[in-house]
N, C-alpha and C positions, 0 to 999 in steps of 0.2 A: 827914627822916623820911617814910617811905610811910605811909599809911593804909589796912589791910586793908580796915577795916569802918566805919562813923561811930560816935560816940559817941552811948552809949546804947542802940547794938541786941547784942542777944545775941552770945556771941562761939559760934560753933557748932564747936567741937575737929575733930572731922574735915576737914570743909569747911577752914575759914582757916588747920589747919596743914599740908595737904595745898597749898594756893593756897601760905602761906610757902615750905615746901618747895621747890615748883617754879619760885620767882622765887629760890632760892639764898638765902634768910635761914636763919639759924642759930638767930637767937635776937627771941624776940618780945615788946613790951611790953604788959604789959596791968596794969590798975588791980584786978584780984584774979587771983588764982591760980586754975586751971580745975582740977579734976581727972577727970586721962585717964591713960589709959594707951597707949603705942605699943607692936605688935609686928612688926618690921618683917622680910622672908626675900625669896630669890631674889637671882639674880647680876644682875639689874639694880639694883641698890643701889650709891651711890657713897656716898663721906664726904661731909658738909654741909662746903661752903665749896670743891667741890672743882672744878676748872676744867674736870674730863675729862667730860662727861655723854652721852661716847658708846658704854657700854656698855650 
């Protein structure tokens, strides 16, 4: 298991799902549930999990 953040500091939604994101995690654990919202647009956009990252 990776470690975004340490335990005990804030978990900051943009920032750390933006970092997950771009290390190819799909899905992330955390000890309470954050609430965010994503909206995500443009042809640079892949599927999560996806091998291709060069468009």
């Amino acid at each position: 298991m990776i470690f975004l953040i340490k335990k005990g500091k804030k978990f900051k939604p943009p920032k750390h799902i933006s970092l997950a994101a771009s290390m190819n995690h799909t899905t992330l654990v955390v000890y309470r549930k954050p609430k965010i919202a994503i909206i995500s647009n443009g042809d640079e956009l892949v599927e999560p999990g996806s091998k291709d990252c060069s468009k």
